[in-house]
N, CA, C and O of each residue as an XYZ file, in Angstrom:
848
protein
N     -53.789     63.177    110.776
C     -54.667     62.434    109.880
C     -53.930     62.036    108.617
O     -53.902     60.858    108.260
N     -53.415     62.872    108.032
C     -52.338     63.107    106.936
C     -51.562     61.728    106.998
O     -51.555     60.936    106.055
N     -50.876     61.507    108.259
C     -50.233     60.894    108.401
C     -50.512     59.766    108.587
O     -49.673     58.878    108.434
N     -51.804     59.513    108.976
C     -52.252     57.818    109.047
C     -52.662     57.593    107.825
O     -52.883     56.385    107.738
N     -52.886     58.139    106.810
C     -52.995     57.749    105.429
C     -51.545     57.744    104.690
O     -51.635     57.080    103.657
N     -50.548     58.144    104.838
C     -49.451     57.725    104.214
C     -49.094     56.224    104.742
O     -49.076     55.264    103.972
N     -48.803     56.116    106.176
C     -49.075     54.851    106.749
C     -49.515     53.894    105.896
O     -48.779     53.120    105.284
N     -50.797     53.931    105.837
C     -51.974     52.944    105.481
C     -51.519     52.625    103.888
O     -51.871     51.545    103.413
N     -50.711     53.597    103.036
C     -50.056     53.530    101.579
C     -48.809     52.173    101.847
O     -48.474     51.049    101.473
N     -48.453     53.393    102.868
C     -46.645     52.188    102.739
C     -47.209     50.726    103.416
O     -46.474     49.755    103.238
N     -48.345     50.532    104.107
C     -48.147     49.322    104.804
C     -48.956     48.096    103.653
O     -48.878     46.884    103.854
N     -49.719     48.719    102.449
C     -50.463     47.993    101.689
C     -50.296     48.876    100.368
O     -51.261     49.265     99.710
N     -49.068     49.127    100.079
C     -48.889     49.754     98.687
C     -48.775     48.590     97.083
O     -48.692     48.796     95.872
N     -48.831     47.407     97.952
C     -48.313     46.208     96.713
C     -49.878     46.121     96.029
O     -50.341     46.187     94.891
N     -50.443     45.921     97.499
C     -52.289     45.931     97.018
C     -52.770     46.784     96.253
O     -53.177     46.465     95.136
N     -52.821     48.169     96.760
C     -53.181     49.298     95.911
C     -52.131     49.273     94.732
O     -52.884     49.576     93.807
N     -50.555     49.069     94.002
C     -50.204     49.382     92.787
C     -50.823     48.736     91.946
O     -51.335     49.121     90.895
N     -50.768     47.360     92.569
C     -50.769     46.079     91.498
C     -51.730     46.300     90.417
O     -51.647     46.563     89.217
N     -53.263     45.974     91.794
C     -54.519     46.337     90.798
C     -54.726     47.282     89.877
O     -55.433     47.065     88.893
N     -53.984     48.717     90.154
C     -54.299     49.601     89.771
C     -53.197     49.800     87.917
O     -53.295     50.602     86.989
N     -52.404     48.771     88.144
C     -51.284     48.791     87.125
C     -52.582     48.083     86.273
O     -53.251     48.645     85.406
N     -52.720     46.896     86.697
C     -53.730     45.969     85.717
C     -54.460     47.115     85.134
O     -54.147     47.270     83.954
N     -55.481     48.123     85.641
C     -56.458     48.690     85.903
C     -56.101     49.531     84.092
O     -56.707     49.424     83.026
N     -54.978     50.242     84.450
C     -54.193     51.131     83.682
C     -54.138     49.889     81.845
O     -54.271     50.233     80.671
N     -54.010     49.181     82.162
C     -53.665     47.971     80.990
C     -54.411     48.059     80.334
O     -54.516     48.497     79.188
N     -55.404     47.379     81.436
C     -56.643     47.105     80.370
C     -57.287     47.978     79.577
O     -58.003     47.682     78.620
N     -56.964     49.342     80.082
C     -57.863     50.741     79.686
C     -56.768     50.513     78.587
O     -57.308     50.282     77.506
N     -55.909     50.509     78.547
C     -54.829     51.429     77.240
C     -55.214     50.173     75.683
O     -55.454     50.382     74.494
N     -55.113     49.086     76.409
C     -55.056     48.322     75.392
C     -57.001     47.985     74.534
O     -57.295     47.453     73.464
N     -57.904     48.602     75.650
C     -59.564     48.863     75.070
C     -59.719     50.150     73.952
O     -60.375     50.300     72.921
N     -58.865     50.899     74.635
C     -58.295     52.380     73.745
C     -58.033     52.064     72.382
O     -58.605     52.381     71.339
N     -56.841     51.232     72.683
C     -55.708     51.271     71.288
C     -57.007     49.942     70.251
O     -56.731     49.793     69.060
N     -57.784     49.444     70.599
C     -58.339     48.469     70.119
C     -59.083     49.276     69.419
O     -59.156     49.160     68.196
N     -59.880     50.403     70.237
C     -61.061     50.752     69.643
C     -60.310     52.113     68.680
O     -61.085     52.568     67.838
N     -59.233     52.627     68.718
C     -58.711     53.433     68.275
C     -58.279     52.927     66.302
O     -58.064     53.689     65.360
N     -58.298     51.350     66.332
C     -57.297     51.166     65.370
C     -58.818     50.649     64.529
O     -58.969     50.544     63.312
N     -59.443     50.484     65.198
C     -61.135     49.997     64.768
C     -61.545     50.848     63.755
O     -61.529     50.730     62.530
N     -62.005     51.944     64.682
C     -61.955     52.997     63.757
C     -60.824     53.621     62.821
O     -61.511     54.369     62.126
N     -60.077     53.706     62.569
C     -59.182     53.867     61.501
C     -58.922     52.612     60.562
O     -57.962     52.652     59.793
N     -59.569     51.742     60.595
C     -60.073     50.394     60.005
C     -61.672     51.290     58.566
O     -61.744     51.376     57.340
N     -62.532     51.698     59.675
C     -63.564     51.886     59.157
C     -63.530     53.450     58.072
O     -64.116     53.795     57.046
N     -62.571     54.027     58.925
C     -62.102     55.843     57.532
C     -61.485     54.884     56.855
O     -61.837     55.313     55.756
N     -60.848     53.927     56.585
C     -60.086     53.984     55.548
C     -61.238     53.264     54.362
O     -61.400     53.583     53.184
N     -62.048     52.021     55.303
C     -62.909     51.548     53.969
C     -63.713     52.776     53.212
O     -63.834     52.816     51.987
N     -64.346     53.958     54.280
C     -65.042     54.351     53.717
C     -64.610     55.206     52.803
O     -65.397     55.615     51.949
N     -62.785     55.779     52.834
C     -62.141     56.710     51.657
C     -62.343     55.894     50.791
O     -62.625     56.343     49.680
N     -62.275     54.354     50.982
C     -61.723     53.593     49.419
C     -62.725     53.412     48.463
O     -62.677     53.290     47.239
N     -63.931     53.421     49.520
C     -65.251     53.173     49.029
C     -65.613     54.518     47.807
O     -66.195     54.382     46.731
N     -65.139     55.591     48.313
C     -65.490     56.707     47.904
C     -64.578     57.269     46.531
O     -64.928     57.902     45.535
N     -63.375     56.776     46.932
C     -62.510     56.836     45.680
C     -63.085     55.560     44.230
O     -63.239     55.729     43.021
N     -63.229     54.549     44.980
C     -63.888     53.648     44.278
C     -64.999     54.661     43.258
O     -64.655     54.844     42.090
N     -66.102     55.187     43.679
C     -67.238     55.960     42.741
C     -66.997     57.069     42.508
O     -67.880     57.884     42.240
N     -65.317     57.447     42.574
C     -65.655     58.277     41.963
C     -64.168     58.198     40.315
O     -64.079     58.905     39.311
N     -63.321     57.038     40.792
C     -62.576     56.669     39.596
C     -64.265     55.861     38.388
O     -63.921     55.287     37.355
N     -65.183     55.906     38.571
C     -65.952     54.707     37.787
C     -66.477     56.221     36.723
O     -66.907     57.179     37.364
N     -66.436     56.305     35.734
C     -66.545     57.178     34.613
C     -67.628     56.578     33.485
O     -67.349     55.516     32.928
N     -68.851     57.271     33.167
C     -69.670     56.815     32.110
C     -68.967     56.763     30.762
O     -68.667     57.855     30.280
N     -68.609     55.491     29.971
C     -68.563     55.435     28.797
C     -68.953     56.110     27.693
O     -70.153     56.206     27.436
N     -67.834     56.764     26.753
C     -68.255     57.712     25.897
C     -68.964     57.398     24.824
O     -68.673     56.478     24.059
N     -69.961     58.169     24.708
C     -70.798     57.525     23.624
C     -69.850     57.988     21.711
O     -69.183     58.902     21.226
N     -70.313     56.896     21.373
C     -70.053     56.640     19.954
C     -70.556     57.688     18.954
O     -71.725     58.048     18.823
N     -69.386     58.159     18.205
C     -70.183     58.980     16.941
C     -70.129     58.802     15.514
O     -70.013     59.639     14.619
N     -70.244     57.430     15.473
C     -70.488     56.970     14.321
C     -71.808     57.192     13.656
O     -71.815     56.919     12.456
N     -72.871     57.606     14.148
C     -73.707     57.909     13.843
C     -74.374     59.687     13.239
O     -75.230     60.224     12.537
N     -72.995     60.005     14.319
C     -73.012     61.555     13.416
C     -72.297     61.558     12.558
O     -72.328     62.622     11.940
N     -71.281     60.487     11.998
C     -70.616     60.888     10.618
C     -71.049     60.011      9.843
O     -71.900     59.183     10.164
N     -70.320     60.124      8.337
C     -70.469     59.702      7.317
C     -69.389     59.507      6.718
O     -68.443     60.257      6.957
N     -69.202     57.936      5.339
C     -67.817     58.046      4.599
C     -68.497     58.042      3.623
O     -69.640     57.594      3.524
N     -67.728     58.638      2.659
C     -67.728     58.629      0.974
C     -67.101     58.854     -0.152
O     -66.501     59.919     -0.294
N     -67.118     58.055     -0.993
C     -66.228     58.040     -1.680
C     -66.306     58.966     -2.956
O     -67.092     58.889     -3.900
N     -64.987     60.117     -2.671
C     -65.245     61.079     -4.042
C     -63.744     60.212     -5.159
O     -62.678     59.611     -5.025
N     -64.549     60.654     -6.051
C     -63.888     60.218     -7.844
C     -64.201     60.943     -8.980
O     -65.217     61.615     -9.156
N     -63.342     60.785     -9.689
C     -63.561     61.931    -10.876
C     -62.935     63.376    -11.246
O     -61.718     63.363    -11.059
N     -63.305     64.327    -11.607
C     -62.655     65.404    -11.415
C     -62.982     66.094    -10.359
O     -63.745     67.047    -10.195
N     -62.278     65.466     -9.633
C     -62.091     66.697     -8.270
C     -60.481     67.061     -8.304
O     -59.837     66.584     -9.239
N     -59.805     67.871     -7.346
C     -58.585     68.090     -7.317
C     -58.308     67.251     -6.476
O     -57.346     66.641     -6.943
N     -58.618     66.750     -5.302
C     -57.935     65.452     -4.294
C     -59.402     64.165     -4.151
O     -60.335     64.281     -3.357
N     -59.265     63.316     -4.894
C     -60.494     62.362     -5.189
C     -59.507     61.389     -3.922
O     -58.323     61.054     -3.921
N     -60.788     61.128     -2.784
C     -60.286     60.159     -1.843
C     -61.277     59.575     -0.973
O     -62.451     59.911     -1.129
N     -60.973     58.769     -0.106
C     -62.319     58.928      0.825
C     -62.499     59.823      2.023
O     -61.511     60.237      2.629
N     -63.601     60.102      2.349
C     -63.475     61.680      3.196
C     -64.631     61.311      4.035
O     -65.696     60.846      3.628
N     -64.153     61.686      5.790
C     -65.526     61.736      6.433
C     -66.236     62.647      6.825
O     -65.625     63.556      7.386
N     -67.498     62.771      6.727
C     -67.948     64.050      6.922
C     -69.334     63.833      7.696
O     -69.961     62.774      7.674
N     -69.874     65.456      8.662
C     -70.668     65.149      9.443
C     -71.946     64.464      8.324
O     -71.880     64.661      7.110
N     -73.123     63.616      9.001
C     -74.499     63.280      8.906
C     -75.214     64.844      8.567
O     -75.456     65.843      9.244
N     -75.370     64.515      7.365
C     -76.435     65.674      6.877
C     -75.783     66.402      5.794
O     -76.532     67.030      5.046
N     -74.430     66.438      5.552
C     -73.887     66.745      4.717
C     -74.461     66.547      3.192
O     -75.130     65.556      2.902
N     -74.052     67.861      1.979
C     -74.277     67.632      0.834
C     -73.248     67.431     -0.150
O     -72.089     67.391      0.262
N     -73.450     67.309     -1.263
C     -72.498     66.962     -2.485
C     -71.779     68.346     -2.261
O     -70.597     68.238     -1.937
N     -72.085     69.137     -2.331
C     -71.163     70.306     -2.293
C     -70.073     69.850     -1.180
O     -68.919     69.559     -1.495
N     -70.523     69.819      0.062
C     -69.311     69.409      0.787
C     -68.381     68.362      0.585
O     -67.258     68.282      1.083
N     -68.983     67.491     -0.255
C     -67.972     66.009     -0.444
C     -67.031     66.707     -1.359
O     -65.816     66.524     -1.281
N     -67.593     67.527     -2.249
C     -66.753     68.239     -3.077
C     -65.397     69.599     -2.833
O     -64.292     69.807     -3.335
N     -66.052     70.118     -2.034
C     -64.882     70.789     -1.160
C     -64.415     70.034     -0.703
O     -63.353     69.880     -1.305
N     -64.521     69.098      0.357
C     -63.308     68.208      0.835
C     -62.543     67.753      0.207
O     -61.451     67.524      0.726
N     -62.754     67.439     -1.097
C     -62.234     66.673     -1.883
C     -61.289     67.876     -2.656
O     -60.696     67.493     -3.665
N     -61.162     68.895     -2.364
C     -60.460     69.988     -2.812
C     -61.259     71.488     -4.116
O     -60.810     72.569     -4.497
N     -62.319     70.877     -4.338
C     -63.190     71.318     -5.449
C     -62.812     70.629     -6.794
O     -62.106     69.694     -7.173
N     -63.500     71.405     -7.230
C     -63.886     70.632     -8.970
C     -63.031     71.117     -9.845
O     -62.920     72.244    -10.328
N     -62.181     69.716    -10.061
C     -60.787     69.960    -11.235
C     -61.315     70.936    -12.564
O     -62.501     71.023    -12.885
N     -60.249     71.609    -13.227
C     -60.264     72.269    -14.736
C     -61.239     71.429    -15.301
O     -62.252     72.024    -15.668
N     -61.223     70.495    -15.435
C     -61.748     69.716    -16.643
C     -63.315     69.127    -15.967
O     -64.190     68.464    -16.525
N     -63.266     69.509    -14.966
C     -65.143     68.906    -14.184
C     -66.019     69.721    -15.057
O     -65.703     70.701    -15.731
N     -67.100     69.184    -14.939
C     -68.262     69.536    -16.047
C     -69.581     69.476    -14.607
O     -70.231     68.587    -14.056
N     -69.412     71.333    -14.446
C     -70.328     71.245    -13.201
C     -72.169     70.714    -13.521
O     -73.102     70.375    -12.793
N     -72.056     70.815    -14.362
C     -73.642     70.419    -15.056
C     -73.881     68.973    -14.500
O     -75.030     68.772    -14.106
N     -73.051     67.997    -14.405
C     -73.058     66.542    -13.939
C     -73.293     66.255    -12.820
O     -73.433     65.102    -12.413
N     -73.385     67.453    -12.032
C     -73.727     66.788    -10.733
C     -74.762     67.712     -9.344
O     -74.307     68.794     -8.972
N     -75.269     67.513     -9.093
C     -76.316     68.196     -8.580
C     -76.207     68.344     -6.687
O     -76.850     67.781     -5.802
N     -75.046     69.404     -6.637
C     -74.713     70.053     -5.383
C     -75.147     70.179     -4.423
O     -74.633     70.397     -3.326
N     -76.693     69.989     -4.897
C     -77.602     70.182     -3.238
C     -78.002     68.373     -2.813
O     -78.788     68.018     -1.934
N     -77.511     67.820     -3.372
C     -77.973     66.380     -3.086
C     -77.136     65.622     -1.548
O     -76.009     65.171     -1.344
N     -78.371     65.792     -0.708
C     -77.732     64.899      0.201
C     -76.991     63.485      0.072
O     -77.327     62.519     -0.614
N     -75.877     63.633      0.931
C     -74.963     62.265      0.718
C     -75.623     61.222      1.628
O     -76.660     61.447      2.252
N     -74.779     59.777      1.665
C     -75.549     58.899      2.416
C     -74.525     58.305      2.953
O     -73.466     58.746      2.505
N     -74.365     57.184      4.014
C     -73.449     56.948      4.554
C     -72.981     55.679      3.437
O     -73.849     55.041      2.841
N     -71.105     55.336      3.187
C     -70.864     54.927      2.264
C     -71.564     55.000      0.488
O     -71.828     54.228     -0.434
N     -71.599     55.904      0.688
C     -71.778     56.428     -1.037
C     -70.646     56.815     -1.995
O     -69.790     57.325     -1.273
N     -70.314     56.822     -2.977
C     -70.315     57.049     -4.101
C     -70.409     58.243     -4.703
O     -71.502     58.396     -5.248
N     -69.338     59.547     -4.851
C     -69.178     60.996     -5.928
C     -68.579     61.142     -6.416
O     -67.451     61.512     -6.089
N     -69.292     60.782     -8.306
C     -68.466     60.789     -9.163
C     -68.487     62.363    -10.215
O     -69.532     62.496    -10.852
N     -67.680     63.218    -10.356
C     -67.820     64.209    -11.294
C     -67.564     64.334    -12.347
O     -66.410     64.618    -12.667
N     -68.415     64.189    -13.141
C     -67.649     63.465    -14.639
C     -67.170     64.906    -15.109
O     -67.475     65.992    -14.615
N     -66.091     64.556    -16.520
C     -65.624     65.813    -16.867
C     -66.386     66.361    -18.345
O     -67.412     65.939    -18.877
N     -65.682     67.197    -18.666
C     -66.656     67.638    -20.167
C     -66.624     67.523    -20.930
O     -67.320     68.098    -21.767
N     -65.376     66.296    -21.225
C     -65.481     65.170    -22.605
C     -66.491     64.420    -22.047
O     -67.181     64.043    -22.994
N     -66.867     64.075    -21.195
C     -68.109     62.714    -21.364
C     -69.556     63.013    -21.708
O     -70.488     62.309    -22.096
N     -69.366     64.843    -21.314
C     -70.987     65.123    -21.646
C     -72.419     64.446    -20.881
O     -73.492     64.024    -21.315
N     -71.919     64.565    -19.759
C     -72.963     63.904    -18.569
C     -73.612     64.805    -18.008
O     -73.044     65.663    -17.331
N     -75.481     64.766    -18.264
C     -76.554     65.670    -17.863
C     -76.233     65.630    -16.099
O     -75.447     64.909    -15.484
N     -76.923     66.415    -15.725
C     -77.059     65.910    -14.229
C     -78.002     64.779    -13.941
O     -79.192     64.815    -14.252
N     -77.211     63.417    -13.118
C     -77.331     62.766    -12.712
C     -77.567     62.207    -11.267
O     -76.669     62.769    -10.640
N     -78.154     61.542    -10.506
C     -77.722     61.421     -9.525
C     -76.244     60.477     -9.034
O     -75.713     59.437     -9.425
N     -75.958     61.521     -7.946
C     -74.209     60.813     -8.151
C     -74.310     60.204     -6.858
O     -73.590     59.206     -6.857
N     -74.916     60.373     -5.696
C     -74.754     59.880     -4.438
C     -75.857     58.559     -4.287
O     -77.056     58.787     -4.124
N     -75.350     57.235     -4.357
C     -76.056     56.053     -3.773
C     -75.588     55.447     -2.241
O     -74.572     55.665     -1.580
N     -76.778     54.591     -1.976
C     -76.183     53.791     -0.929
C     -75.264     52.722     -0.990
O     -75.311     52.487     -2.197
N     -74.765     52.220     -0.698
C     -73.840     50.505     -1.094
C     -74.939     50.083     -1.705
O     -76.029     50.656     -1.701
N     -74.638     48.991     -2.281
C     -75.188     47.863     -3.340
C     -76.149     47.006     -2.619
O     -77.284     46.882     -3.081
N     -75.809     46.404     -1.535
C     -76.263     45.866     -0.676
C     -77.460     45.995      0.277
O     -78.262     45.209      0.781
N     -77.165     47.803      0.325
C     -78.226     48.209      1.196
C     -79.531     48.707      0.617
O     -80.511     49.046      1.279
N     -79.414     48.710     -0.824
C     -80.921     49.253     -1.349
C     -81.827     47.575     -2.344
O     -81.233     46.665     -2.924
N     -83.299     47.758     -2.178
C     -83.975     46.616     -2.552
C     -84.112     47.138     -4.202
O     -83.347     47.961     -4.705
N     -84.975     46.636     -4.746
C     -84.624     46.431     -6.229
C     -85.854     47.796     -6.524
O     -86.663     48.130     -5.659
N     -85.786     48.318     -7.625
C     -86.675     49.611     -7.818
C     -86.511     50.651     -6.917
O     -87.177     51.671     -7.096
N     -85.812     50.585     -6.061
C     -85.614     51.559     -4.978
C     -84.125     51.930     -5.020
O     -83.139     51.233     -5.261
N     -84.297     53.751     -4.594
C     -82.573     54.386     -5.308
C     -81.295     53.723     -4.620
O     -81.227     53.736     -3.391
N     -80.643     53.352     -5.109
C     -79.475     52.531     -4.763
C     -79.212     51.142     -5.037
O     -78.313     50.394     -4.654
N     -80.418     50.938     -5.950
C     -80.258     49.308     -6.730
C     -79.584     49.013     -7.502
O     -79.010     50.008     -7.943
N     -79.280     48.104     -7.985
C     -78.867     47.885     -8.894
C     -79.223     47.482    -10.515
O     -80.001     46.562    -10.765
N     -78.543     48.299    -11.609
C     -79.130     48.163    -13.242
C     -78.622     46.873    -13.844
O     -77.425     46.590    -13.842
N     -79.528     46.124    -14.341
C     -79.344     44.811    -15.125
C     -78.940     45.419    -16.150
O     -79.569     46.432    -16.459
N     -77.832     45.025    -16.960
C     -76.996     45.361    -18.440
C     -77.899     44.488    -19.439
O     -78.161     44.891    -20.572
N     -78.134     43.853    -19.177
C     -78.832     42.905    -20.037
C     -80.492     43.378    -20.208
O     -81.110     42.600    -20.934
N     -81.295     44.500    -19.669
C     -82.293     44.115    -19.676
C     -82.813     46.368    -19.374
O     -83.841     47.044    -19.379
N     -81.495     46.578    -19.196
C     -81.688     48.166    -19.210
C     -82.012     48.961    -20.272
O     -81.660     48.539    -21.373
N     -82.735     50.257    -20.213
C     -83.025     50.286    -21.391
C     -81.917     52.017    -21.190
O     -81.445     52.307    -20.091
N     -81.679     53.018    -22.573
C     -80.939     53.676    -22.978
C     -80.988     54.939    -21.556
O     -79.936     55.471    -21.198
N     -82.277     55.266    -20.902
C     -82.780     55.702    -19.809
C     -82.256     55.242    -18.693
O     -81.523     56.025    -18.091
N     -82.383     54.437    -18.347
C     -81.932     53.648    -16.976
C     -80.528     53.734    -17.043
O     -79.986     54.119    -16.007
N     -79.528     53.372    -18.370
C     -78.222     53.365    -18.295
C     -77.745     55.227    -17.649
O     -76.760     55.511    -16.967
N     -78.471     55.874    -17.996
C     -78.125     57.517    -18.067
C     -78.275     57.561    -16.490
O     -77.398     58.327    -16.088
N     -78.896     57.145    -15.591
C     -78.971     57.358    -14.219
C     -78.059     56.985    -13.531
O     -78.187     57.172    -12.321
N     -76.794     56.317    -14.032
C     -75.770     55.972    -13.441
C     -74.673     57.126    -13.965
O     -74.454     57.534    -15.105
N     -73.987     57.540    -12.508
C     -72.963     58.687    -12.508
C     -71.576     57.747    -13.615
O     -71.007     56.659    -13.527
N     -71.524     59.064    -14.701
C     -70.229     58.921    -15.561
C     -71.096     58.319    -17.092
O     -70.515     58.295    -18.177
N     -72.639     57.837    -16.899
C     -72.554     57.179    -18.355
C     -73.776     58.419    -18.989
O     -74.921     58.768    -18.703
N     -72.814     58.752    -19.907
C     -74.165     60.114    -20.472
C     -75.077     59.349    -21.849
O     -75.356     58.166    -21.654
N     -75.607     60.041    -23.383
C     -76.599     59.264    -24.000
C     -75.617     58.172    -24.860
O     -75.611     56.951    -25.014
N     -74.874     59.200    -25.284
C     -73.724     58.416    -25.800
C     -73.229     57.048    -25.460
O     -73.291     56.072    -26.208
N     -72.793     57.076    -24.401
C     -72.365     55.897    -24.268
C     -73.200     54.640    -23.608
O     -72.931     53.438    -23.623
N     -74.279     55.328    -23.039
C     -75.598     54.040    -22.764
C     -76.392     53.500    -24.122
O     -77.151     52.530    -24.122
N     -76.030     54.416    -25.417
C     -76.691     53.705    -26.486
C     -75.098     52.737    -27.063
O     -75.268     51.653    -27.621
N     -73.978     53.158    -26.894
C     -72.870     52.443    -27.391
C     -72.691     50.742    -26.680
O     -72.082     49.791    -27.170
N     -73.555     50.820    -25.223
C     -74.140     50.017    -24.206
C     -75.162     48.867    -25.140
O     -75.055     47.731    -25.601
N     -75.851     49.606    -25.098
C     -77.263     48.809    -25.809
C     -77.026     47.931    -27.738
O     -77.559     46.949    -28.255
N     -75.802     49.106    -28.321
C     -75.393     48.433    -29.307
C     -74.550     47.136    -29.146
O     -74.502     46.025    -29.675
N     -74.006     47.714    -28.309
C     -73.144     46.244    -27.951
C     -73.572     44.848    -27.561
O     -73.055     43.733    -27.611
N     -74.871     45.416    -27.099
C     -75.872     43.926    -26.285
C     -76.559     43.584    -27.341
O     -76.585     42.358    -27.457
N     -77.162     44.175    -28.212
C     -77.140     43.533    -29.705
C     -77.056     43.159    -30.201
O     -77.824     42.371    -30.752
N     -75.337     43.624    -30.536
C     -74.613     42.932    -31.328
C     -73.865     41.420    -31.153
O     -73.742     40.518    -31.981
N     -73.437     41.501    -29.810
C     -72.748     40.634    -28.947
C     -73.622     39.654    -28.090
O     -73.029     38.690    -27.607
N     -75.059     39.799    -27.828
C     -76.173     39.293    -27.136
C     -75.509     39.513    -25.844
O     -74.407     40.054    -25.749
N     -76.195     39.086    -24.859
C     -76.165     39.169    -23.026
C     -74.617     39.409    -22.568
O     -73.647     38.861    -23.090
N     -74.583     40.316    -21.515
C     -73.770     40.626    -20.902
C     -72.949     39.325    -19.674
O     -73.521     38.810    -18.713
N     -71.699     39.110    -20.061
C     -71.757     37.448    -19.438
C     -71.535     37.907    -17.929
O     -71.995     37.175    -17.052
N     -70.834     39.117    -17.553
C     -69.971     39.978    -16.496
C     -69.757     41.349    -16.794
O     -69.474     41.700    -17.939
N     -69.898     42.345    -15.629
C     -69.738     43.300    -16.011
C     -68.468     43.713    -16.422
O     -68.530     44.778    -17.035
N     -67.228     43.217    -16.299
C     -65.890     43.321    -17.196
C     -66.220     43.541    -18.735
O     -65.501     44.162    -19.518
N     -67.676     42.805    -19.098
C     -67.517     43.100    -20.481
C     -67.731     44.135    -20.861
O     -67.481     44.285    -22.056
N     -68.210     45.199    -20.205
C     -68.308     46.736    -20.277
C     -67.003     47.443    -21.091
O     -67.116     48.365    -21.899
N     -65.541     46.690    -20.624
C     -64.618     46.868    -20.879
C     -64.675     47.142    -22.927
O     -64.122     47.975    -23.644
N     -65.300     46.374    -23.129
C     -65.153     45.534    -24.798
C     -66.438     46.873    -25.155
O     -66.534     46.878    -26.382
N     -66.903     47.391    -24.870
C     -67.976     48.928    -25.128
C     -67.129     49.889    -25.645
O     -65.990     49.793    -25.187
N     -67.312     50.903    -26.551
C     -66.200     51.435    -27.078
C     -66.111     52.755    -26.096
O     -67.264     52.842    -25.673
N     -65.648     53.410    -25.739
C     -65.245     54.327    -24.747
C     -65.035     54.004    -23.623
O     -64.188     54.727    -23.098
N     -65.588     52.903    -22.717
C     -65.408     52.571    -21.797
C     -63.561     51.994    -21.219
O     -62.942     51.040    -21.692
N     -63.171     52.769    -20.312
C     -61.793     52.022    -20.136
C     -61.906     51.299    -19.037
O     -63.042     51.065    -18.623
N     -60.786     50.802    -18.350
C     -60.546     50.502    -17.333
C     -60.956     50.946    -16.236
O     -61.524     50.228    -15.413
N     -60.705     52.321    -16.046
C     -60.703     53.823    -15.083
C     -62.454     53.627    -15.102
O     -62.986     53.151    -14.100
N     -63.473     54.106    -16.550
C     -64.781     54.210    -16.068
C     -65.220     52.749    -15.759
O     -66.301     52.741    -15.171
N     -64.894     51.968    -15.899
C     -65.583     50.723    -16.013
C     -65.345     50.429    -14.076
O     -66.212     49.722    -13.562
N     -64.719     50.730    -13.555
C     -64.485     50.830    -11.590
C     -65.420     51.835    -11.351
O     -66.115     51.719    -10.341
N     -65.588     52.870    -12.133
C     -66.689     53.987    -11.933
C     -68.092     53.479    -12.087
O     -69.000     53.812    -11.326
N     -68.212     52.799    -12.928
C     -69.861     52.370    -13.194
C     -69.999     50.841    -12.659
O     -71.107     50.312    -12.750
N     -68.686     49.963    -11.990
C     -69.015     48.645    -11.540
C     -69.900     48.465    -10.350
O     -70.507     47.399    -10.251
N     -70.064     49.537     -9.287
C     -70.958     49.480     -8.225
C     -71.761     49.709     -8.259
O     -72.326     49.743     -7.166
N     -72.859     50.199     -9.885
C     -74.280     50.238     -9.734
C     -74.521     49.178    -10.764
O     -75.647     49.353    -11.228
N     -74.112     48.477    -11.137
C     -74.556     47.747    -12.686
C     -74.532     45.977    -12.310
O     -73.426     45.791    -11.802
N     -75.129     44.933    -12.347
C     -74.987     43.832    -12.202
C     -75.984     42.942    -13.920
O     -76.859     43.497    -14.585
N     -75.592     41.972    -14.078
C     -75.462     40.960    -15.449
C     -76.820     40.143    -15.150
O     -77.498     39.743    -16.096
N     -77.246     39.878    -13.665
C     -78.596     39.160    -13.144
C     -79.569     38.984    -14.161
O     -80.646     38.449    -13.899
């Protein structure tokens, strides 16, 4: 029996390889198709995945927890300094190194919250300055009668001059003599022509005072 099937090989072996070579083809090359398919589809889905996870939420901003301000006067390092939101004059003042020999702690009132871009001036104890308020907002940002406005020279009275950091009674009535004598304030440079006033206080008292 054996033997009529080897027969039946050798007498029709071209028939049986041929097809069977094709047979073999087609399988390898359905394989390798569907083989490279999928390794098509792992790779989108690594890239996909690397994709969300390089994408990072934007750091939020903390400009809103700090603050700048400007210290002047007798401190030991007068500069601008930033410091957290909520901060007080005391701290602008330590940063600023503390309060020079010659500061006149009476002038300034330590527990006063700062504001963002403000203004700390410590006058010393030749000027003889009550406590004042020393911390304003910019010029810009406060409306008129409301703290951080600005004082008309022309129209202030000996009171109103004293609420500005650095000018004590003294020299807001040396103020008022001068407007007197001299009539209306043309610019606040003319502060300069006030007798005590120099150069140095007259940059100190130019950001609350306007001629309007």
């Amino acid at each position: 029996m054996i033997e009529k099937w080897v027969q039946i090989v050798r007498d029709y072996k071209w028939q049986i390889v041929v097809p069977s070579g094709i047979i073999v083809a087609i399988a390898t090359v359905f394989l390798m198709g569907q083989t490279g398919h999928t390794e098509e589809q792992i790779s989108l889905t690594e890239l996909a995945s690397s994709s969300e996870q390089v994408v990072e939420k934007p750091s939020s901003s903390h400009s809103e927890s700090q603050l700048v301000v400007d210290v002047k006067g007798a401190v030991r390092k007068p500069g601008i300094y930033h410091l957290s939101a909520g901060s007080r004059l005391h701290d602008a003042v330590e940063a600023a190194g503390g309060l020079a020999e010659t500061a006149d702690s009476k002038s300034i009132n330590l527990a006063q919250k700062l504001s963002d871009e403000g203004v700390v001036y410590v006058a010393t104890k030749e000027e003889a300055v009550s406590v004042v308020p020393t911390v304003t907002t910019s010029p810009a940002s406060g409306d008129k009668g409301e703290k951080g406005s600005l004082i008309n020279l022309n129209t202030a009275t000996e009171a109103d001059l004293q609420t500005i950091s650095g000018i004590g009674a003294k020299r807001a009535a040396d103020i008022i003599a001068y407007r007197e004598s001299n009539g209306r304030f043309q610019s606040v440079d003319d502060l300069k022509n006030v007798s005590g006033i120099g150069a140095k206080s007259l940059e100190n008292i130019r950001p609350y005072v306007t001629v309007d």
